[in-house]
N, CA, C and O atoms as CSV, one atom per row, in Angstrom:
chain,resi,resn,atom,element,x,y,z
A,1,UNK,N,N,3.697,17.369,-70.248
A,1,UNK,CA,C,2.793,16.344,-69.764
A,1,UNK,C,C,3.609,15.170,-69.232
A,1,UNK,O,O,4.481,14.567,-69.857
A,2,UNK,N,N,3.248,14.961,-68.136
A,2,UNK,CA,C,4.300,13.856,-67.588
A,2,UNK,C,C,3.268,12.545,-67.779
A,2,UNK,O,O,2.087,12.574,-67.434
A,3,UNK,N,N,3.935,11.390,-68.394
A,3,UNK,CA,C,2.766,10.101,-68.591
A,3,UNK,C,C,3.138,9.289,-67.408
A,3,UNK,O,O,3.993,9.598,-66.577
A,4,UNK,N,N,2.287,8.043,-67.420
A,4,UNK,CA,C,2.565,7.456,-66.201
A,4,UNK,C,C,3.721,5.912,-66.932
A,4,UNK,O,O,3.348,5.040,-67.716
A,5,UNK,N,N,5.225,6.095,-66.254
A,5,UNK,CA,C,5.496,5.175,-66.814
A,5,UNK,C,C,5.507,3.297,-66.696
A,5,UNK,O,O,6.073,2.449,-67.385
A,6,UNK,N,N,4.779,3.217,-65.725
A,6,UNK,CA,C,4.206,2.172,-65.482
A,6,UNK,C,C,2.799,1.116,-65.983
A,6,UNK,O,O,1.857,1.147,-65.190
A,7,UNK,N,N,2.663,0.402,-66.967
A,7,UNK,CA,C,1.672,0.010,-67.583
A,7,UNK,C,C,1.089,-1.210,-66.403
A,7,UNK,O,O,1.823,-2.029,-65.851
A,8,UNK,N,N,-0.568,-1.067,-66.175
A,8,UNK,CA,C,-0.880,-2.270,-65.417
A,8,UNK,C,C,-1.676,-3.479,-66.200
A,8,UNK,O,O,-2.348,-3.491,-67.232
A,9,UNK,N,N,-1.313,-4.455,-65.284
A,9,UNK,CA,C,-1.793,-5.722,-65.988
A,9,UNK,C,C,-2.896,-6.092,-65.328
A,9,UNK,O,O,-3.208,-5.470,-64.313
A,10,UNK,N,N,-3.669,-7.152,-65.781
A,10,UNK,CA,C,-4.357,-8.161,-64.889
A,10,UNK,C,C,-3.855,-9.639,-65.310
A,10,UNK,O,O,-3.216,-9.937,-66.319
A,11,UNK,N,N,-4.286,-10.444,-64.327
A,11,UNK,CA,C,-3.646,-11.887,-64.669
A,11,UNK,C,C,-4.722,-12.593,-64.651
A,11,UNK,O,O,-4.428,-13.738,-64.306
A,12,UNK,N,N,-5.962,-12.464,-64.877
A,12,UNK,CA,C,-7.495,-13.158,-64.226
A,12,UNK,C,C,-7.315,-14.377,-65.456
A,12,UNK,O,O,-7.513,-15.521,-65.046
A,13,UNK,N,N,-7.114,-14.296,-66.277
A,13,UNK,CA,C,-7.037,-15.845,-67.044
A,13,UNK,C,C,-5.802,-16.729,-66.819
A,13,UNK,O,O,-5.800,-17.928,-67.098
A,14,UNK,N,N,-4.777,-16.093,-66.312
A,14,UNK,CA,C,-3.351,-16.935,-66.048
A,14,UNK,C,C,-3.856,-17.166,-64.644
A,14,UNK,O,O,-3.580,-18.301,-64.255
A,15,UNK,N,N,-4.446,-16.506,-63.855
A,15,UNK,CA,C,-4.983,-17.606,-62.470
A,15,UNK,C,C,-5.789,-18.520,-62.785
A,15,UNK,O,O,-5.732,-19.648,-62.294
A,16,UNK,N,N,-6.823,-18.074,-63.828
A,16,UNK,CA,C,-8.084,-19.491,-63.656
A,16,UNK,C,C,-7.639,-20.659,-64.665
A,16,UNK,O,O,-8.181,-21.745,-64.868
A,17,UNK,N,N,-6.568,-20.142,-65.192
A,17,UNK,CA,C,-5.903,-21.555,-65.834
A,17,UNK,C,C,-4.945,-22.605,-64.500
A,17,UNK,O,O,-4.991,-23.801,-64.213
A,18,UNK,N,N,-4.039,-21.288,-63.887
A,18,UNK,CA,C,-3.702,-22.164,-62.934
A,18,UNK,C,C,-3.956,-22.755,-61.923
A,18,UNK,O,O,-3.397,-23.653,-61.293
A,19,UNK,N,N,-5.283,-21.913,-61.745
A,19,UNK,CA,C,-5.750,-22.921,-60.505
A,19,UNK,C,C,-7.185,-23.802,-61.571
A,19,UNK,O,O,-8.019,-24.372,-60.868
A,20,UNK,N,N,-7.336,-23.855,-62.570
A,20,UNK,CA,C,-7.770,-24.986,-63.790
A,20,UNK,C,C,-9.554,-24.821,-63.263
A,20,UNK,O,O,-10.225,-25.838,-63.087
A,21,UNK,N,N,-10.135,-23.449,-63.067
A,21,UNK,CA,C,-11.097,-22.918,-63.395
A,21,UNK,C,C,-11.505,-22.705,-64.755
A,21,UNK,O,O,-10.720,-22.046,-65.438
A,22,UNK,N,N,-12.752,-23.191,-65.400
A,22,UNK,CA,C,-13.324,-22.595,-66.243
A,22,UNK,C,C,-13.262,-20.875,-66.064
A,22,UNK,O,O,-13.134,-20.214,-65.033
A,23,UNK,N,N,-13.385,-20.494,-67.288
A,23,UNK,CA,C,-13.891,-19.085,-67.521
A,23,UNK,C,C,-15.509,-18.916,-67.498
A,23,UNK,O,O,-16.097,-17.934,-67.044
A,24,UNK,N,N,-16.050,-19.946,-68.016
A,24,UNK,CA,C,-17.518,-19.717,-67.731
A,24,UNK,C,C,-17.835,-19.960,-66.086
A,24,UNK,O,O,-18.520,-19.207,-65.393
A,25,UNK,N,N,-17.191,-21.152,-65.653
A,25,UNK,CA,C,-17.501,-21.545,-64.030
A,25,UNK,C,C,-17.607,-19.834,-63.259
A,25,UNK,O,O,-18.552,-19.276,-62.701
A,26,UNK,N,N,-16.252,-19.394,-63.527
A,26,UNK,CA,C,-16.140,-18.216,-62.560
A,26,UNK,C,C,-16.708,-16.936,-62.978
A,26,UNK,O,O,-16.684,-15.935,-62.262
A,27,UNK,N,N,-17.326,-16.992,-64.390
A,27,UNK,CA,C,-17.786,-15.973,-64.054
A,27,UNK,C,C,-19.442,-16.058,-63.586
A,27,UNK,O,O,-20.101,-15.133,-63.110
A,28,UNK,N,N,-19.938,-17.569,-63.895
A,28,UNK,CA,C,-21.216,-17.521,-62.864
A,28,UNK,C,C,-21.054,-17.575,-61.451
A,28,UNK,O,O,-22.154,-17.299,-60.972
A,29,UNK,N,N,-20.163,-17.811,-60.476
A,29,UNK,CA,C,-19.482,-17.515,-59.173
A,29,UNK,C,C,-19.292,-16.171,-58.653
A,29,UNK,O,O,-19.768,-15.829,-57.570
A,30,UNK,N,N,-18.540,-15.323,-59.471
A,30,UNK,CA,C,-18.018,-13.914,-59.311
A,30,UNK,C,C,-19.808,-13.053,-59.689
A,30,UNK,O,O,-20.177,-12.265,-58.817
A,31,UNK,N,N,-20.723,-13.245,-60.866
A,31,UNK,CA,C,-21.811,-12.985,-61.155
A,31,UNK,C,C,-22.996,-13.090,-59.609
A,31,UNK,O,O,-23.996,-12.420,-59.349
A,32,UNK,N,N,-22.463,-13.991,-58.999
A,32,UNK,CA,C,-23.422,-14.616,-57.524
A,32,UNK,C,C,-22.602,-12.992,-56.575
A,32,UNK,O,O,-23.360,-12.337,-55.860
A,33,UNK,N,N,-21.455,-12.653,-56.674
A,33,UNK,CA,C,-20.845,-11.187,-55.446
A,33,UNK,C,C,-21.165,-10.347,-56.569
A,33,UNK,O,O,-20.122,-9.700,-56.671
A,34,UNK,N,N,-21.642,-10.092,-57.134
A,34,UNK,CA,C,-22.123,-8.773,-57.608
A,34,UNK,C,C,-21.310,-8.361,-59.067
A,34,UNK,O,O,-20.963,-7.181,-59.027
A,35,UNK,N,N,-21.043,-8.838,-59.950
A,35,UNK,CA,C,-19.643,-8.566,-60.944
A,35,UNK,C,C,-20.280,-9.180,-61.792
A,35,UNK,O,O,-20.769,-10.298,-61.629
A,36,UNK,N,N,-20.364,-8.205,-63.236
A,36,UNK,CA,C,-20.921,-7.922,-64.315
A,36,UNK,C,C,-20.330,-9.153,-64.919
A,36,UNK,O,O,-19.162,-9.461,-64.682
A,37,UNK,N,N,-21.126,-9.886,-65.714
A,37,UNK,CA,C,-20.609,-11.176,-66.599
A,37,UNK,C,C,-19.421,-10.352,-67.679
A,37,UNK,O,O,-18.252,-10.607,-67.969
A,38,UNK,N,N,-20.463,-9.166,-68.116
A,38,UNK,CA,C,-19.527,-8.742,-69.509
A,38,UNK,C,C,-18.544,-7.972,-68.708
A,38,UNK,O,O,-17.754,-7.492,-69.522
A,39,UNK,N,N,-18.241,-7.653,-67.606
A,39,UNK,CA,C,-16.990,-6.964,-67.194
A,39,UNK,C,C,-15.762,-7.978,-67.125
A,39,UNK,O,O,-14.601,-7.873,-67.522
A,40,UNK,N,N,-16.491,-9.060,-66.435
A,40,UNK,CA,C,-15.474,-10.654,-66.048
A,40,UNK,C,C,-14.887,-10.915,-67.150
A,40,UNK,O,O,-13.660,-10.955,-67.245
A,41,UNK,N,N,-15.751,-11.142,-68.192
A,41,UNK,CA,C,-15.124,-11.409,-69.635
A,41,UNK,C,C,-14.286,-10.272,-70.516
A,41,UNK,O,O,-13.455,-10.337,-71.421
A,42,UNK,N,N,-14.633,-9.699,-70.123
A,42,UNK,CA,C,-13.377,-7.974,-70.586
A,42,UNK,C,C,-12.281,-8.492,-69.917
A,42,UNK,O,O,-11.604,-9.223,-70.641
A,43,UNK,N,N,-11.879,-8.369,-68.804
A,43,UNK,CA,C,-11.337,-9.035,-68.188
A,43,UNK,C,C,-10.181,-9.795,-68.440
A,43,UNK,O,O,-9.042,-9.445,-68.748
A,44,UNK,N,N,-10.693,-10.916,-68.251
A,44,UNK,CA,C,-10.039,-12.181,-69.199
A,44,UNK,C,C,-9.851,-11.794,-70.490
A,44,UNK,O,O,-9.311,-12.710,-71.111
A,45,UNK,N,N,-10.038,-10.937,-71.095
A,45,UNK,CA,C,-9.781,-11.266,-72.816
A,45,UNK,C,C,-8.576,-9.984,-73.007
A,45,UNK,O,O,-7.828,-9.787,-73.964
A,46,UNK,N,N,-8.697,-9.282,-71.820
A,46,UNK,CA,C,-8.045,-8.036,-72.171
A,46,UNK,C,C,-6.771,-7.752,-71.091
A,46,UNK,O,O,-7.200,-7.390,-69.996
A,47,UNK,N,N,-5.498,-7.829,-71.158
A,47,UNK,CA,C,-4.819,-7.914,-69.781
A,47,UNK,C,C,-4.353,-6.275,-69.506
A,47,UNK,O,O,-3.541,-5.928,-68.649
A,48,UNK,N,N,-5.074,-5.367,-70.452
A,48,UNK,CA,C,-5.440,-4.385,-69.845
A,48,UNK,C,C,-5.938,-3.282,-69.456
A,48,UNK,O,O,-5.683,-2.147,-69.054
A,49,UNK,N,N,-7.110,-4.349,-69.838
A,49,UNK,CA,C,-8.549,-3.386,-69.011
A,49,UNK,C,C,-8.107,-3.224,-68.040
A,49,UNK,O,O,-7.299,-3.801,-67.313
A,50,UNK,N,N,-9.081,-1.771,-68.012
A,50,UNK,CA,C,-8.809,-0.630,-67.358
A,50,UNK,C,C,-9.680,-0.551,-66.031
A,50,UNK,O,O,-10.552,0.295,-66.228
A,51,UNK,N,N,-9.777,-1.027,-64.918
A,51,UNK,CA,C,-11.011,-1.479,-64.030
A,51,UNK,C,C,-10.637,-0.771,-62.383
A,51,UNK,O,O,-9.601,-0.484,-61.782
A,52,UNK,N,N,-12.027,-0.701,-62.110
A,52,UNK,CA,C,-11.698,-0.300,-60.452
A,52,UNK,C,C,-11.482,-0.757,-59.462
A,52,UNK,O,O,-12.206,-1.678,-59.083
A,53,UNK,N,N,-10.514,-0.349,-58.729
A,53,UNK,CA,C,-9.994,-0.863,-57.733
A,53,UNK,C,C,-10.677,-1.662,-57.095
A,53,UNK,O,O,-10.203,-2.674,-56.579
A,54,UNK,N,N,-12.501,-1.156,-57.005
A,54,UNK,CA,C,-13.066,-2.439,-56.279
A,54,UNK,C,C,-13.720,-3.543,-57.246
A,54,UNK,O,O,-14.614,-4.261,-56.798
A,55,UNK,N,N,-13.313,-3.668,-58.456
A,55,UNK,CA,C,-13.639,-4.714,-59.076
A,55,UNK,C,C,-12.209,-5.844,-58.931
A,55,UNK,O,O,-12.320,-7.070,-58.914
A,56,UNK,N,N,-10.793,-5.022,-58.827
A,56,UNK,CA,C,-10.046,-5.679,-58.719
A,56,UNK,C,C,-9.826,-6.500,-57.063
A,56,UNK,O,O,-9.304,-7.600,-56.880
A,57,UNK,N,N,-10.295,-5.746,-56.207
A,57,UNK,CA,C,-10.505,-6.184,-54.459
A,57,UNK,C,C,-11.294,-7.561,-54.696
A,57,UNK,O,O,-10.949,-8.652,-54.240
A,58,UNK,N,N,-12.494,-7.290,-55.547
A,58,UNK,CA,C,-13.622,-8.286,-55.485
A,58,UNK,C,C,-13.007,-9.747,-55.957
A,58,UNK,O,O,-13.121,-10.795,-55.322
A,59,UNK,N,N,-12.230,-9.544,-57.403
A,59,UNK,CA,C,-11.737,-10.841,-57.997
A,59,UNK,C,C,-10.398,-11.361,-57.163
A,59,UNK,O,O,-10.085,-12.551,-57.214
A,60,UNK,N,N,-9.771,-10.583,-56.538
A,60,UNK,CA,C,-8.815,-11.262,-55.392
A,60,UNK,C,C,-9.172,-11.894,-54.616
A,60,UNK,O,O,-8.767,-13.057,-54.630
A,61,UNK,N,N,-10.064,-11.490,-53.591
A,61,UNK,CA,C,-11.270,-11.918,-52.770
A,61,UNK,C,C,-11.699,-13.485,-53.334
A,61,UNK,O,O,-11.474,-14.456,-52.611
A,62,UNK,N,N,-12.233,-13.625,-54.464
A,62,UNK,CA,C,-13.128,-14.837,-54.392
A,62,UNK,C,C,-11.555,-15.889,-55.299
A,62,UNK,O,O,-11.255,-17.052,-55.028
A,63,UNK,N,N,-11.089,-15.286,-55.990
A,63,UNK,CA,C,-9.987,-16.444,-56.691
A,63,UNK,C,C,-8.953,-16.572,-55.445
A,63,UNK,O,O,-8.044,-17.375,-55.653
A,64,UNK,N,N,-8.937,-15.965,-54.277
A,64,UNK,CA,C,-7.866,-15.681,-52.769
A,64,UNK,C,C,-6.326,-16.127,-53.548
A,64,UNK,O,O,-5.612,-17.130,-53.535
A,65,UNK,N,N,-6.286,-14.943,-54.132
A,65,UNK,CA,C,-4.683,-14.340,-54.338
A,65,UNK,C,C,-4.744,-12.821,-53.649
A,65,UNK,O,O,-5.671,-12.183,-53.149
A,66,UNK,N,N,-3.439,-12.560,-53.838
A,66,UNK,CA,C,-3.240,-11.066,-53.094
A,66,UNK,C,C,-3.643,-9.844,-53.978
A,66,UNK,O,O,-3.516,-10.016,-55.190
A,67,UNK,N,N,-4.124,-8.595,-53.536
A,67,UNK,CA,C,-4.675,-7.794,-54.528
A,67,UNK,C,C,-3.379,-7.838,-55.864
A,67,UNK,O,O,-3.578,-8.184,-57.028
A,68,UNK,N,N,-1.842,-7.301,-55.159
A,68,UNK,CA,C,-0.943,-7.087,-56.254
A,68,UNK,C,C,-1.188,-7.902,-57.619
A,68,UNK,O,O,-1.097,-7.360,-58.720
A,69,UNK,N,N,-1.609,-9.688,-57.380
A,69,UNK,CA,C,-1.557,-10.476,-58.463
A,69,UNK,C,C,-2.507,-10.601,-59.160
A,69,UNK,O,O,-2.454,-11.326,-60.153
């Protein structure tokens, strides 16, 4: 069995700290494009949840960082 040796992250709370967003603000914002409150908050609490590519497109999109970050 070959594993994958690369583990992925998300950074969705190290952006909304640095750009000094609430966690509640954005997820009633991100909640307005279509994105589950309790997914947003998985999210943030978890750096690595496991999520789809177009949930990750969506939160690049509205926080405008690049998909990689």
């Amino acid at each position: 069995m070959i594993t994958d040796k690369y583990v992925i992250t998300n950074h969705l709370q190290e952006i909304l700290d640095k750009k000094k967003i609430p966690l509640e603000d954005f997820v009633k914002y991100a909640t307005a494009f279509g994105l589950s409150r309790a997914v947003v908050y998985k999210i943030a609490a978890d750096v690595h949840y496991s999520m789809k590519e177009t949930i990750s497109h969506k939160l690049g999109l509205l926080l405008d960082v690049p998909h990689d970050e």
